[in-house]
C-alpha positions in Angstrom: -36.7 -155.0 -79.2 -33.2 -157.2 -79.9 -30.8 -154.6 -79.7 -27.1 -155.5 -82.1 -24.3 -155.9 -80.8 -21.5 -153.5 -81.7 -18.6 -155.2 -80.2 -15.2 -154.0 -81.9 -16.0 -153.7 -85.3 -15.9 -149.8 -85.5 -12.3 -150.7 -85.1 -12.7 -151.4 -88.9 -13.9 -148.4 -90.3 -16.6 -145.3 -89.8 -18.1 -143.8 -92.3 -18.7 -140.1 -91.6 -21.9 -138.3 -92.8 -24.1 -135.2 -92.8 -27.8 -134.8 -92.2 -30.9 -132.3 -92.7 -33.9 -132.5 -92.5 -36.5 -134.3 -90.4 -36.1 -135.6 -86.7 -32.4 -136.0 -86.4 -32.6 -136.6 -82.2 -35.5 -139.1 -82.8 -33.8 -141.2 -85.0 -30.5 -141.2 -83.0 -32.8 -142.4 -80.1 -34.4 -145.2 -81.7 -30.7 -146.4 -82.9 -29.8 -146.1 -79.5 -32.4 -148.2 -78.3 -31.2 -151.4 -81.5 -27.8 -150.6 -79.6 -26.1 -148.8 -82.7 -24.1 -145.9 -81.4 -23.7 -142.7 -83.2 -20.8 -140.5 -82.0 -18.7 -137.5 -83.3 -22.5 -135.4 -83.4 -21.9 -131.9 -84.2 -24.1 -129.1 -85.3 -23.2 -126.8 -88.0 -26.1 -123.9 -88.6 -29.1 -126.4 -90.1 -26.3 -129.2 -90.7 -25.5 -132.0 -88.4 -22.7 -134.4 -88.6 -21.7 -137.7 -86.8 -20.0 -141.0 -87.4 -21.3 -144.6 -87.4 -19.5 -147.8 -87.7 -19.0 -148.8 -91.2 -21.1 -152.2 -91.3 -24.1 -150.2 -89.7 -24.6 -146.8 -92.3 -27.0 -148.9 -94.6 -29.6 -149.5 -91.7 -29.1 -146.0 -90.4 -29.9 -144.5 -93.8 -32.9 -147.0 -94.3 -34.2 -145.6 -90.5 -33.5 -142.0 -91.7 -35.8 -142.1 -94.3 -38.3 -143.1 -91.8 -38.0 -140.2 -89.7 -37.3 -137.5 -92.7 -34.1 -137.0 -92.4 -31.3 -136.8 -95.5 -28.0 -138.1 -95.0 -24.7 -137.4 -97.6 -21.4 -138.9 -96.9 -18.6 -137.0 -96.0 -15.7 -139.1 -95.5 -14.8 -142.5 -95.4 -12.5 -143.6 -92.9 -10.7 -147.2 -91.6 -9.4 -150.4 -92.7 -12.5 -151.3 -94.6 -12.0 -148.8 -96.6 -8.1 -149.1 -97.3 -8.7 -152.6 -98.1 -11.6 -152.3 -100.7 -9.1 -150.1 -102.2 -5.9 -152.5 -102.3 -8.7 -155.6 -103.5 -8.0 -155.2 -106.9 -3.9 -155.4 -106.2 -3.8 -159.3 -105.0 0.0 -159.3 -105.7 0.4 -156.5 -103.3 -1.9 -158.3 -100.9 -0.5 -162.0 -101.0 3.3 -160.5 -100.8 2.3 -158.2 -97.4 0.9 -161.9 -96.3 4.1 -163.7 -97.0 6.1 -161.2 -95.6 4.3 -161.5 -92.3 4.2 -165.2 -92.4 8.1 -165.5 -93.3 8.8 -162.9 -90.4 6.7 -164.7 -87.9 8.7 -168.0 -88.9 12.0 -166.3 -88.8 11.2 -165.0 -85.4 11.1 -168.4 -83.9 14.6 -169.0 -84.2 17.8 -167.3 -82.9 19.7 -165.6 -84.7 21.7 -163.3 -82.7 24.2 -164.5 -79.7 25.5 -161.8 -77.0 28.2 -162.6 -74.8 29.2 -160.3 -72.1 31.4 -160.6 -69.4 34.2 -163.0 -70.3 38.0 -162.3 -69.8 40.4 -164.5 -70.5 37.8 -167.1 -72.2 37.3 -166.5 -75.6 33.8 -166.1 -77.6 34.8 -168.8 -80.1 35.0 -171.4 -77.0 32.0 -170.5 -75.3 30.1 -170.2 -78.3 31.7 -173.6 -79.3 30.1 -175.3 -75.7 26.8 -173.7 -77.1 27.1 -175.3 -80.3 27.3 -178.7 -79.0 24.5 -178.1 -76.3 22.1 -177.1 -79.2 22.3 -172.6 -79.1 23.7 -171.3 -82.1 22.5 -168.9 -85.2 18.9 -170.7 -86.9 18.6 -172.7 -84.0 15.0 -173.0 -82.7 14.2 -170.6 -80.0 12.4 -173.0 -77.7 14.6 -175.9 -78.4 16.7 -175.3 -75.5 16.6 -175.0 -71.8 18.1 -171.7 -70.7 19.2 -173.1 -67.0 20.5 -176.4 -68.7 22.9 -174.4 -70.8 24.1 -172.7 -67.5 25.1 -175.8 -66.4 27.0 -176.8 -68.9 28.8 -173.9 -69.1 29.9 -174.4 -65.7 30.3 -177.9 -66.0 33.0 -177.1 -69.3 34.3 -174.0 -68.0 36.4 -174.6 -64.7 37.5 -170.8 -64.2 33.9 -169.8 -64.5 32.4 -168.5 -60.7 29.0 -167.9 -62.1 26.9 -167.8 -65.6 23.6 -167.1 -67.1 21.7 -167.9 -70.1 18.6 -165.9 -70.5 16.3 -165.7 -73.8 15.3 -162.5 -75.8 13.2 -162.8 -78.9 15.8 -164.5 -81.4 18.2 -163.1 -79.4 20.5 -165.2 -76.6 22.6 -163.3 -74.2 25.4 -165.2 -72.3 26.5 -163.5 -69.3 29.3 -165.2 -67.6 31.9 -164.2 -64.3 35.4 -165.7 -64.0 37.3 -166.4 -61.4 39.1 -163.7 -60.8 43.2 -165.0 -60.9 45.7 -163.3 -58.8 47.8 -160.7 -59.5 51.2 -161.7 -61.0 53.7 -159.3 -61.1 54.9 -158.1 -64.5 58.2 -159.9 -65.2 61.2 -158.2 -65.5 62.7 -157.8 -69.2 65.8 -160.3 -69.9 67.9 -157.2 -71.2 67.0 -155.5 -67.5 69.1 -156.0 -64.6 68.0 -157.0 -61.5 68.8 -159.3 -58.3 67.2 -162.4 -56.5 65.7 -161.9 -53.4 64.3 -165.3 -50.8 60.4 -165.0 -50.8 60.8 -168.3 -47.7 63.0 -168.4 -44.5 64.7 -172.0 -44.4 67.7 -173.0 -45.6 69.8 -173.6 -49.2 70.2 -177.3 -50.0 71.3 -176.8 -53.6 72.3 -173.6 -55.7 73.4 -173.2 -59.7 74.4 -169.1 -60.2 73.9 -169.1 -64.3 74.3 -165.2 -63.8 75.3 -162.6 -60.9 77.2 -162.5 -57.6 75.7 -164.8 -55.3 75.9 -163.7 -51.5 74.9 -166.7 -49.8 75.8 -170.3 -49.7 75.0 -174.2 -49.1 74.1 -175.2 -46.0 73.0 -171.5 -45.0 69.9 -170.2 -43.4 67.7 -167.7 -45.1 65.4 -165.1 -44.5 62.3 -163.9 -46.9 63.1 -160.7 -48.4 67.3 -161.5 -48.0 69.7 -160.6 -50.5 70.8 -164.0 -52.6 71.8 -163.0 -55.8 73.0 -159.7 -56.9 72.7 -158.1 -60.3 75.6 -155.5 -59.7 79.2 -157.4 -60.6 82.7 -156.0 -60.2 85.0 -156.2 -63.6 87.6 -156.6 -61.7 89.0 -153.5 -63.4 87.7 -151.1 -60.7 84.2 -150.8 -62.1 80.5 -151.9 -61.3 78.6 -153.5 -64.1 75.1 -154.6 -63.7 73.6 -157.6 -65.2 70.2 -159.4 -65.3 70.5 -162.4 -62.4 69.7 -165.7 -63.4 70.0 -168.7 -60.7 68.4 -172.1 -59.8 68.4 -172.2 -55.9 66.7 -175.2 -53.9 65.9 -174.4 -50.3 64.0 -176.2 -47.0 61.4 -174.5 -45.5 58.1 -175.1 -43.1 54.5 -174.1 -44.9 52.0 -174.2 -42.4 48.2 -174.3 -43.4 45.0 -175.1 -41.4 42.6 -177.4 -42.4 38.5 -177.3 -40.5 35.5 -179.9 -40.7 32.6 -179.0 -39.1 30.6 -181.4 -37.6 27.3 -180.6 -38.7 26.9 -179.4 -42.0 24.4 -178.1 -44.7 25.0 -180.2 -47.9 22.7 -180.2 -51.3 22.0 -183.5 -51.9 20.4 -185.1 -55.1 16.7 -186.5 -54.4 15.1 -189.8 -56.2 13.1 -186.9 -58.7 13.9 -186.7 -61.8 12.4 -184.8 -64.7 13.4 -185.0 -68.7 13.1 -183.3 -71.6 13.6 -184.7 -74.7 14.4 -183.2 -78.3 14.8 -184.3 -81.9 18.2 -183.3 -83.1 19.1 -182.6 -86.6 23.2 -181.6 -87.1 22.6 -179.5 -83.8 19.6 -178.3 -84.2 17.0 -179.4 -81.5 13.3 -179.2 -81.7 11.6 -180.1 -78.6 9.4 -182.8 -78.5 5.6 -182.7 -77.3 5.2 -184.3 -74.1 8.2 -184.2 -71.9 8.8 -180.5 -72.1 10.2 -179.9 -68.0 10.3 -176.4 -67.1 13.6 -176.0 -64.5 12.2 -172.2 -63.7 9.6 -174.4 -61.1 12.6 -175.9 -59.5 15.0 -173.9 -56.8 18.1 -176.9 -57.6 18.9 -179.4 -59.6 21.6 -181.1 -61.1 21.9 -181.3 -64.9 23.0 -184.2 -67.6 22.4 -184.9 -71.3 22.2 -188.1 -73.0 22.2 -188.1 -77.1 21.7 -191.2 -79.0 22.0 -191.6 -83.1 19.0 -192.3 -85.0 20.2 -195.4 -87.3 18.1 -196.3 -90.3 18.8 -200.2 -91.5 21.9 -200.0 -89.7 23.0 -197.1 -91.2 23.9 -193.5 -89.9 21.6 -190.8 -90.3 22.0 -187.0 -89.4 19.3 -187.4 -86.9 19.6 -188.0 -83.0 17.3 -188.0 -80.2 18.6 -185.7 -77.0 17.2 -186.5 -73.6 18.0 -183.5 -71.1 18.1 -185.2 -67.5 16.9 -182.8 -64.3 17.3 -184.3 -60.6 15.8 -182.5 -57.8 18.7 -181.1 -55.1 17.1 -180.5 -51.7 19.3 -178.9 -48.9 19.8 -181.9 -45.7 22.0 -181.1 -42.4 24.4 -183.9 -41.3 25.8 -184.5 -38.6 29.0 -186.2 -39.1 31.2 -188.8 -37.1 34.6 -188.0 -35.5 35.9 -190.4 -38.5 33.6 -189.0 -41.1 35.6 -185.5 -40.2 39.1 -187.2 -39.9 38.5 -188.3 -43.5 37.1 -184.8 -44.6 40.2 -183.6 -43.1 42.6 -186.0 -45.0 41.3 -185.3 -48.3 41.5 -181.4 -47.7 45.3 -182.3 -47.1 45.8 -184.3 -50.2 43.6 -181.7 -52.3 46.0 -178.8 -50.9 48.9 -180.7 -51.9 47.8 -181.9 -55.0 46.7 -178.3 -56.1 49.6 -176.1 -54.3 52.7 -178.5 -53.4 52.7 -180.5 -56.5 56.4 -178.6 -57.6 57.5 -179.0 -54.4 59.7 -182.1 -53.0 57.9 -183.0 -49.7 59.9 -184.0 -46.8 57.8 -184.2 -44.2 54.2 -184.0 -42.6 53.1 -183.1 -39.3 49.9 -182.8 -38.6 48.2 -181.1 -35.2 44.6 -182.2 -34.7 42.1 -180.5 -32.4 38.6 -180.4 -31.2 35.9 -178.7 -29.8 32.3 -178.5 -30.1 31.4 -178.0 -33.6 34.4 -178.5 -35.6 37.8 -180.5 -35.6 40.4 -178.8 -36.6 44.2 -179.8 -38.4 47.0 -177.8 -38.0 49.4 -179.0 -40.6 52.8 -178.4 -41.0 54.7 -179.2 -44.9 58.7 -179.3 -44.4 59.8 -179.4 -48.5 62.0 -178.4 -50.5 61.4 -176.0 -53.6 62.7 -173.8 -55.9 62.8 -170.1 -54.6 63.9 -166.5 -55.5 61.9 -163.5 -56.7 63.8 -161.2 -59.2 63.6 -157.3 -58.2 65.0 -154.3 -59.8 68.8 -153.7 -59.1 69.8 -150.6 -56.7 72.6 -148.8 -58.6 75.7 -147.3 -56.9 77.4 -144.2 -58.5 
């Protein structure tokens, strides 16, 4: 005999029933055997009761009366059951569908946008960079590629060692490292008197004492850490007064720094693959577009760029634009470098150093020391310059 299938649809509701009578543990066989199960079977004195799926209790009380037995329904159970009863309230129905649907279309946006580890950058400019790359408040949640928005951040965001960009429901969290600055003293109050100590060894070229007792002179070597200007004056009426020292003071001195290339090195260099994904743009908003849809998680490194180009309609402007995000595979190569290939590295180390730490300094001379062995060549470079010095330090009072 074709036996039914039950499947799931118990999941929608059981009817629970007594029965007397007749040949209760035949009948529950020959159900059995159609593939109708009977379950919850208890027996109270000359009562039985047991549960069956609500879509099959007609059949079983048409096969009960077969075998004798008398069935009476107990309970009705199930989401059958709760919905026969909410039929006749269609406005209570439809709005519990509407509310679904509008949450299920809310939910595929962002609307939330956690930041979390920033300094000295604000929200308002990271959120900003966001903006423009297509993350912000009712944006659409797939829209954006979380590792290209990583990329821009660092791209924008010089002081920023490391960032991520990772998705949560409609929520975005941003979680970014700076680079962490070094520590600067706290400067000493204007109203607070203090001295002006050489933080160089070299010599004074030029000296304006606005305020103090200077205890040095033109022409005179120095050491760091010496004595140059002091904040403690005599009135010349037999008493000490103590002042807050204020000087410009121009010295010569020799900065030394060394400078490596090595001759074989490990370099991540851009490949001829390239991958896009393109989105339709409206004031910010981007919807991605079916087709090219790259997913940069398959992808160890890659370099990222964006191109957006206005959508004109007879010439004219329109809020629309059409964004095309541009992935090219990185792969990691060792070179090996030439003796001039390193002399050039080296060169531009030089010029970067003094771009980035001499560039307030007058430079008088250059002397490099260059050096090799067998993996590197190495400069030994020595800056003669001149530059404003002097570090300001509490004053030592005398009673």
């Amino acid at each position: 005999m074709k036996k039914r299938r039950t499947g799931k649809r118990n999941l929608a509701g059981a009817v629970k029933f007594k029965a007397f009578g007749g040949f209760f543990e035949e009948l529950v066989s020959r159900l059995y055997d159609e593939g109708i199960r009977v379950y919850d079977i208890r027996s109270e004195k000359s009562l039985i009761t047991a549960k069956v799926g609500v879509f099959y209790y007609p059949h079983v009380r048409r096969e009960a009366k077969k075998y004798g037995v008398s069935m009476r329904i107990i309970k009705r159970e199930g989401i059958y059951f709760k919905a026969r009863e909410l039929s006749h309230r269609i406005g209570l129905i439809t709005g519990g569908f509407a509310c679904a649907l509008v949450f299920l279309i809310l939910s595929q946006f962002i609307w939330n946008i956690e930041i979390i580890g920033n300094t000295t950058i604000s929200d308002g400019e990271i959120l900003r960079i966001m903006a423009d790359y297509g993350i912000m408040p009712g944006a659409y949640r797939f829209g954006f590629d979380t590792n290209g928005a990583k990329y821009i951040l660092m791209q924008e965001l010089d002081s920023l060692s490391w960032a991520s960009v990772q998705r949560h429901g409609s929520t975005v969290r941003i979680e970014v490292s700076e680079i962490s600055a070094p520590e600067i003293n706290e400067p000493i109050a204007y109203d607070e008197p203090c001295n002006i100590v050489s933080d160089v060894d070299g010599f004074i070229v030029d000296a304006k004492i606005k305020r103090g007792t200077f205890y040095s002179a033109v022409g005179n070597g120095i050491h760091k850490g010496q004595l140059l200007v002091g904040g403690a004056i005599d009135d010349n009426g037999g008493h000490i007064i103590y002042v807050h020292s204020n000087a410009e003071i121009t010295a010569q001195c020799e900065i030394t720094e060394i400078f490596t290339a090595y001759k074989t090195q490990t370099k991540t260099i851009p490949t001829d693959k390239i991958y896009k994904s393109t989105y339709f743009m409206l004031s910010g908003y981007s919807l991605p577009l079916p087709g090219d849809n790259f997913d940069s998680d398959s992808i160890p490194d890659f370099t990222y760029r964006e191109d957006i180009y206005p959508i004109k309609l007879f010439g004219l402007d329109t809020p629309f634009s059409y964004k095309e995000g541009i992935y090219t595979v990185c792969e990691e190569r060792t070179i090996t470098y030439t003796e001039h290939d390193l002399i050039n590295q080296l060169n531009k180390q030089i010029t970067d150093y003094k771009d980035n730490f001499l560039s307030d300094c007058k430079i008088i001379e250059v002397t490099p020391k260059i050096s090799s062995d067998d993996d590197k060549i190495t400069a030994e470079v020595k800056f003669t310059v001149q530059k404003q010095i002097g570090v300001k330090e509490p004053v030592t009072y005398f009673s």
